[in-house]
VOTI-259442 format. One record per residue (C-alpha): residue number from 1; residue in three letters; z, y, x. Coordinates in steps of 0.5 Angstrom, whole numbers, plus 500, padded with zeros to 3 digits. Each point is the difference from the previous one (the first is absolute). Layout:
<pts>
<NUM, "ala", <Z, Y, X>> ...
</pts>
This chain:
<pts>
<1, "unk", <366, 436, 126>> <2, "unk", <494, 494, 497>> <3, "unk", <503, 493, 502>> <4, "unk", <496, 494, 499>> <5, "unk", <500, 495, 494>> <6, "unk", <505, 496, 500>> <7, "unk", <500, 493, 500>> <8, "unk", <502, 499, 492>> <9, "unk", <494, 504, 499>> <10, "unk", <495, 496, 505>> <11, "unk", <502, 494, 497>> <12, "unk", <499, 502, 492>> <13, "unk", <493, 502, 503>> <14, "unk", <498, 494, 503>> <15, "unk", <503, 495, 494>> <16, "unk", <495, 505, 496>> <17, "unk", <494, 500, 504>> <18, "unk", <501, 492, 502>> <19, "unk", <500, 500, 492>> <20, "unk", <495, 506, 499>> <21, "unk", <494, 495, 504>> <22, "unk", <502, 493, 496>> <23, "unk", <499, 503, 494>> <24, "unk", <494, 504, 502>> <25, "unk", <496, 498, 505>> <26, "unk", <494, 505, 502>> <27, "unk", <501, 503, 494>> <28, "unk", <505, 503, 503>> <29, "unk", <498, 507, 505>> <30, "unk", <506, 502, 502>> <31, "unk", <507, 503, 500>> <32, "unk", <504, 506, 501>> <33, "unk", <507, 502, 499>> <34, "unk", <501, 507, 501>> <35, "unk", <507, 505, 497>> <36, "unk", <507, 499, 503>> <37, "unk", <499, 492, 502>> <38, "unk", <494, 502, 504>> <39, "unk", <503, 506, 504>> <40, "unk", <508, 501, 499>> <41, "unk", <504, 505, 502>> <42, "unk", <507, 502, 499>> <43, "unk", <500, 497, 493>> <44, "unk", <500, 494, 497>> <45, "unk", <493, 495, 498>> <46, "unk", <501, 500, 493>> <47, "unk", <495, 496, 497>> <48, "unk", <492, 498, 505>> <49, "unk", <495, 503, 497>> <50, "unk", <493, 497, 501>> <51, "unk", <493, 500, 498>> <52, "unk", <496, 493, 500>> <53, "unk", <493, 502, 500>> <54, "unk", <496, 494, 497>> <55, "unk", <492, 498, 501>> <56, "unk", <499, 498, 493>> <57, "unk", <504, 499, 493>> <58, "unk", <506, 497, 498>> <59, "unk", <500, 493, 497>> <60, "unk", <505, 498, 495>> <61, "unk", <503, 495, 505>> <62, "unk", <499, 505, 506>> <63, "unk", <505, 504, 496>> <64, "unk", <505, 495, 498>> <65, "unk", <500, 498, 508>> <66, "unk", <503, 508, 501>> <67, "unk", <503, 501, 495>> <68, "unk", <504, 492, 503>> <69, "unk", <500, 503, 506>> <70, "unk", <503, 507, 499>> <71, "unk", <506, 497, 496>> <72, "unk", <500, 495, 507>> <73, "unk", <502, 505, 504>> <74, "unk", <504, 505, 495>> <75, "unk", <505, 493, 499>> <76, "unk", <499, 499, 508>> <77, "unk", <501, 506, 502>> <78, "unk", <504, 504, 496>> <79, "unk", <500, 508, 500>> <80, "unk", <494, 500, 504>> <81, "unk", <496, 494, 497>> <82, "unk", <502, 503, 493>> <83, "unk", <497, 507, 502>> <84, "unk", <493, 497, 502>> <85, "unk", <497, 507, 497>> <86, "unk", <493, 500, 500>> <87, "unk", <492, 499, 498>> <88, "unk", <494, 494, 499>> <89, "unk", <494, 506, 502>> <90, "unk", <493, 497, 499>> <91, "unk", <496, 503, 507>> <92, "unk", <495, 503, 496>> <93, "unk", <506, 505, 497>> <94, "unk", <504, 500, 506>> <95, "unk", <494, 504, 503>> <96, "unk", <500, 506, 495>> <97, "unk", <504, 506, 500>> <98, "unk", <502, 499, 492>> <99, "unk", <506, 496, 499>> <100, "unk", <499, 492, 500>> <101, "unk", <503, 496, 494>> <102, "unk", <504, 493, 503>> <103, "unk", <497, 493, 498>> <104, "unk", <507, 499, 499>> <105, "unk", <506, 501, 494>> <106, "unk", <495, 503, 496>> <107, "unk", <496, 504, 503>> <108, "unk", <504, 506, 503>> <109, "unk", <497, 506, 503>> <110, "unk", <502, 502, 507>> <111, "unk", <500, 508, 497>> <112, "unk", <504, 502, 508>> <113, "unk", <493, 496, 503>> <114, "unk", <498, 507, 504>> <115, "unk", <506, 501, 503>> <116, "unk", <501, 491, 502>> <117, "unk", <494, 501, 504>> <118, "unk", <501, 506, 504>> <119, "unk", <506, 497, 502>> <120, "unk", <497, 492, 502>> <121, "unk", <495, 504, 502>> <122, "unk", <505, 504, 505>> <123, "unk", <503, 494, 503>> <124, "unk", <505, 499, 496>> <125, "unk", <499, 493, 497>> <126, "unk", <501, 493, 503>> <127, "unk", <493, 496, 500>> <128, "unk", <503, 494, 499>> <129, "unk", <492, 497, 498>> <130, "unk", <493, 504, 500>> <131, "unk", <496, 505, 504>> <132, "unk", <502, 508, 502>> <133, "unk", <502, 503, 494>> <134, "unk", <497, 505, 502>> <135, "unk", <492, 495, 498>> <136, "unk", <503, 499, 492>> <137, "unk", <505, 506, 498>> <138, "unk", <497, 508, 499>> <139, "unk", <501, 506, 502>> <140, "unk", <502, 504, 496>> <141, "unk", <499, 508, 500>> <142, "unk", <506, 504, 497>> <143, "unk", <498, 502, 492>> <144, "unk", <501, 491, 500>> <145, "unk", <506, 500, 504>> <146, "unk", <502, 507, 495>> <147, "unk", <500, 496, 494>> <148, "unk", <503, 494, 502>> <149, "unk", <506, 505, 503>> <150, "unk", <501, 502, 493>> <151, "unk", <500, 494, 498>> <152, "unk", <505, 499, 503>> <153, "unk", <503, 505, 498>> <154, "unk", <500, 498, 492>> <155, "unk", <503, 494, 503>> <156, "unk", <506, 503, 502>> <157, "unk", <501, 505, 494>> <158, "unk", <500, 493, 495>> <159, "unk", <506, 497, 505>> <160, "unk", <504, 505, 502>> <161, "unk", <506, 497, 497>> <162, "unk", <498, 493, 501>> <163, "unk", <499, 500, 507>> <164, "unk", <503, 508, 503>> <165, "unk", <500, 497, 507>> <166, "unk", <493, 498, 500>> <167, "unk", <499, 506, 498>> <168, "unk", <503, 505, 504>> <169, "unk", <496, 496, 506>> <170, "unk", <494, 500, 496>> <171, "unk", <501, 508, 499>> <172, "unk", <500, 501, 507>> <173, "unk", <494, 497, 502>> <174, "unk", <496, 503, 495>> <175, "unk", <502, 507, 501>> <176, "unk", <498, 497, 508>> <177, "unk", <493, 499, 498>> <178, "unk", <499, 505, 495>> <179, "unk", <502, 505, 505>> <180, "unk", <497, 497, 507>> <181, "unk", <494, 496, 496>> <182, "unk", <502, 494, 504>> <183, "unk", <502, 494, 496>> <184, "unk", <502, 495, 506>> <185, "unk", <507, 501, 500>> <186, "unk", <506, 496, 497>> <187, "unk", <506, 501, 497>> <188, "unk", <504, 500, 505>> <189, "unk", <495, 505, 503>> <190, "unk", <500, 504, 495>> <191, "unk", <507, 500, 499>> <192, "unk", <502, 503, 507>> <193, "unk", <495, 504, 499>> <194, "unk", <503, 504, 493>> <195, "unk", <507, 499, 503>> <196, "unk", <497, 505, 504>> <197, "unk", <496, 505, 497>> <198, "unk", <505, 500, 493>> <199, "unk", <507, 501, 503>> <200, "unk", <502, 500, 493>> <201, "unk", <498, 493, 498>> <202, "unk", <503, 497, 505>> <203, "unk", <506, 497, 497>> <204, "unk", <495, 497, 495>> <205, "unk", <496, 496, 506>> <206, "unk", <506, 498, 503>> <207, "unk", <503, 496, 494>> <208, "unk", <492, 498, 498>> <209, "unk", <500, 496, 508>> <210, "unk", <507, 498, 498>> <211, "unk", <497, 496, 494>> <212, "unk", <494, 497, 503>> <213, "unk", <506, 498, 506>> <214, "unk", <503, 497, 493>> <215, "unk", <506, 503, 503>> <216, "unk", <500, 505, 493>> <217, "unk", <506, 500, 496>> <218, "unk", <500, 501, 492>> <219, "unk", <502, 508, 501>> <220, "unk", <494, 500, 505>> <221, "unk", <495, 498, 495>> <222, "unk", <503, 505, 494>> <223, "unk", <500, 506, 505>> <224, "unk", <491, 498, 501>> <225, "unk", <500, 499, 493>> <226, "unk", <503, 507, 498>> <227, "unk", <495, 504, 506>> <228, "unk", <494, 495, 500>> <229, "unk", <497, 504, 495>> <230, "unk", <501, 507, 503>> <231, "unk", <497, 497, 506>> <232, "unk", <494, 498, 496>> <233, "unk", <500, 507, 497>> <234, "unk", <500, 503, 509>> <235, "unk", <496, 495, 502>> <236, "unk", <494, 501, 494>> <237, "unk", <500, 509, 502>> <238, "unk", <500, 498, 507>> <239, "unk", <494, 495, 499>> <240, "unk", <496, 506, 495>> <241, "unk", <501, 505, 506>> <242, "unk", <498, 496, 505>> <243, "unk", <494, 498, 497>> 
</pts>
């Protein structure tokens, strides 16, 4: 069942609109928060995650001001504030289907860009400045959205023992998406959704939700660690089979 942001959540954003539009002005075309934050469901927001499409290029003291104000926020309001995960993205690039660089801490690479823009496309993304999403970001057709679900899939298969519960929930989107080749979905979704088809992993989902509920203990964690990797494995057979 989705909820509304909650006030925490309202406030970060106003405070970093508010500081968004006195740094930048009218270089600032507009602002998007989409993932978790946006739309929350049973699972706790663990971070907000944004995109700040801009008209032009930063200047030196454009970037010092951000980065002033997203330490603002992170000492403000702590966890959310320190989660403030995102990308500075120059329209022109906003508008390609090939993943933007930020202009931000040295210029990273949305590589999940295909899979950002179907979900703010589909509504799932707070305006909090700036027209329909649907006049900036593409649409993407599926051999961009393909690359960026491998993607992530890398992703998972290098952090298996950093983040388990993380993880075992993006397995179970990923396996959704590769199956059905829809993409608009979270975890929380994603994971009844597995909790259903594979009866045998259950367990496994159960203890992933409990951590994402910070209610895991440290044998919960062990047991992950111990089975992430064979889920890893299911899920790679079952996405090779359904492509």
């Amino acid at each position: 069942m989705k909820k509304y942001p909650s006030e925490n959540i309202i406030i970060i954003c106003k405070h970093f609109l508010d500081g968004l539009k006195d740094i930048l002005g009218k270089k600032l075309f507009g602002v998007y928060i989409y993932g978790g934050a946006a739309f929350p469901d049973s699972f706790p927001t663990g971070d907000i995650d944004f995109h700040v499409i801009l008209r032009e290029t930063l200047t030196e003291s454009e970037s010092l001001a951000i980065d002033d104000l997203h330490k603002f926020l992170a000492n403000n309001f702590p966890p959310l504030g320190v989660g403030m995960d995102g990308y500075y993205i120059l329209l022109e690039d906003a508008r390609q289907k090939s993943p933007p660089k930020s202009q931000m801490w040295t210029g990273a690479t949305d590589n999940s860009w295909a899979l950002h823009c179907e979900h703010i496309r589909a509504g799932r993304c707070i305006i909090l400045y700036g027209p329909d999403p649907k006049q900036v970001y593409p649409s993407m057709m599926w051999p961009e959205l393909e690359s960026a679900l491998r993607g992530e899939l890398d992703y998972v298969e290098k952090h298996l023992r950093d983040y388990p519960h993380y993880c075992i929930l993006n397995l179970c989107r990923l396996m959704y998406s590769f199956e059905t080749k829809d993409v608009v979905i979270s975890k929380a979704e994603a994971a009844e959704w597995a909790y259903n088809a594979f009866p045998e992993w259950r367990y496994h989902i159960e203890l992933a939700k409990k951590s994402y509920a910070r209610q895991a203990i440290p044998q919960d964690r062990q047991f992950m660690l111990s089975e992430v990797k064979e889920l890893f494995q299911f899920a790679c057979e079952y996405i090779r089979k359904s492509h």
